[in-house]
C-alpha atoms as one frame of an Amber mdcrd trajectory, in Angstrom:
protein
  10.725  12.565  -1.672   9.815   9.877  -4.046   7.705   6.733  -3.682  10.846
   4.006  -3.637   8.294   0.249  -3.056   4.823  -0.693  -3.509   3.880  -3.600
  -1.557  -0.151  -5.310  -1.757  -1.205  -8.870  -0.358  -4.261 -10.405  -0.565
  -6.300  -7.563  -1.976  -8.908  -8.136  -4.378  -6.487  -9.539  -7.347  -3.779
  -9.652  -6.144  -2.135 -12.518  -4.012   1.498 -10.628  -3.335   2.968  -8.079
  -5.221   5.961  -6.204  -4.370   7.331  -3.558  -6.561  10.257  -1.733  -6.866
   9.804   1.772  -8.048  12.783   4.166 -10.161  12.218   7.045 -12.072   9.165
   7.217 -13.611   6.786   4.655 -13.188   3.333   4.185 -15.888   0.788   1.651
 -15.050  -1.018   0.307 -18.286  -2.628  -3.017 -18.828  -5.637  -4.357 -20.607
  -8.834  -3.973 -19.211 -10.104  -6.100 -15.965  -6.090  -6.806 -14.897  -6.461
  -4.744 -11.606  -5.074  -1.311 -12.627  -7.519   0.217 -10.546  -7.453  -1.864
  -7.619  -3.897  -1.344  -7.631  -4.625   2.572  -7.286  -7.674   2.147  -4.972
  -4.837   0.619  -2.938  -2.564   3.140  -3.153  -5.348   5.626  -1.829  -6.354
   3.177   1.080  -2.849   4.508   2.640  -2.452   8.155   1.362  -6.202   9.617
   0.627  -7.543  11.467   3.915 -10.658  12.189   1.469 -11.114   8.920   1.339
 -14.468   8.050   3.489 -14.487   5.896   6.441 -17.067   4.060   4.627 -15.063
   3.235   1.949 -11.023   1.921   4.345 -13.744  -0.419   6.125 -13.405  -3.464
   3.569 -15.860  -6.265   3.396 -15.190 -10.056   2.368 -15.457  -9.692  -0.903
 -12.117  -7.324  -1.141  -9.998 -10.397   0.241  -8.213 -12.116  -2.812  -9.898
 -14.838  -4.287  -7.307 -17.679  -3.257  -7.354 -16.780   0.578  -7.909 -19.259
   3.240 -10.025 -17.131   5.003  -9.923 -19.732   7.949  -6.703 -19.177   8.680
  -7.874 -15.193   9.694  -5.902 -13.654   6.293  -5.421 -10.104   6.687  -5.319
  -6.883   3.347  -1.753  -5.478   3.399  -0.962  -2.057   1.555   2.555  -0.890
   2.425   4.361   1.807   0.359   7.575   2.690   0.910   9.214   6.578   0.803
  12.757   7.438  -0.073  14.817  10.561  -0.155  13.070  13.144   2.226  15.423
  13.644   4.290  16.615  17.096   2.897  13.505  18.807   3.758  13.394  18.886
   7.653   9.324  19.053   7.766   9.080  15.665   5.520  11.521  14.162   8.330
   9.754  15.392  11.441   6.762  14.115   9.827   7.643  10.849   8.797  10.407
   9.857  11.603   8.253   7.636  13.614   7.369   5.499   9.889  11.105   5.290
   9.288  11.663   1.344   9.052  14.300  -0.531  11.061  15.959  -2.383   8.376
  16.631   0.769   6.490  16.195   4.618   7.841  16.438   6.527   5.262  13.009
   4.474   4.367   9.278   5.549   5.999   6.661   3.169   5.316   3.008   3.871
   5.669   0.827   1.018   5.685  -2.701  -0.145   5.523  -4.226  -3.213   7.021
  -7.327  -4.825   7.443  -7.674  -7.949   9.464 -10.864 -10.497   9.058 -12.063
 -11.316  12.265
């Protein structure tokens, strides 16, 4: 199984990013450019450590540019690939598999502001 699309909107600095992952991926950057929101992210979807008082976002996660008038909402979606030759990885992830493509589970996180 690898980790095949990493998808974030309207999270702390970043508007929209979508990225396409292959082979081996490093994230490096200079300091304050959002390396570790982008991994904070990440763990909002896949960390079951993470605390319940930590997924529950406030206002000041939303991106900086968001109307939040128009009732914006945090998207974290990443996309899995190839686990479909190890049958527990399939029965676990068969009800994520997306429509557009199968052989592709997404798990997501979202956070409305209401």
């Amino acid at each position: 199984m690898r980790l095949a699309r990493l998808t974030v909107r309207n999270f702390r600095n970043f508007a929209g990013i979508d990225v396409p992952l292959v082979g081996n991926v490093v994230l490096l950057g200079e300091n304050r450019v959002g390396k570790s929101n982008l991994l904070f992210a990440i763990r909002l979807v896949l960390d079951p450590t993470l605390p319940d008082s930590a997924r529950q976002l406030k206002l000041s996660d939303f991106w900086d540019g968001c109307d939040l008038t128009q009732n914006p909402q945090i998207e974290v979606h990443l996309d899995f690939a190839e686990f479909d030759g190890d049958d527990a990885l399939v029965a676990l992830l068969t009800d994520f598999r997306t429509a557009a493509d199968p052989k592709v589970a997404r798990l997501s996180y979202v956070y409305r502001f209401i």
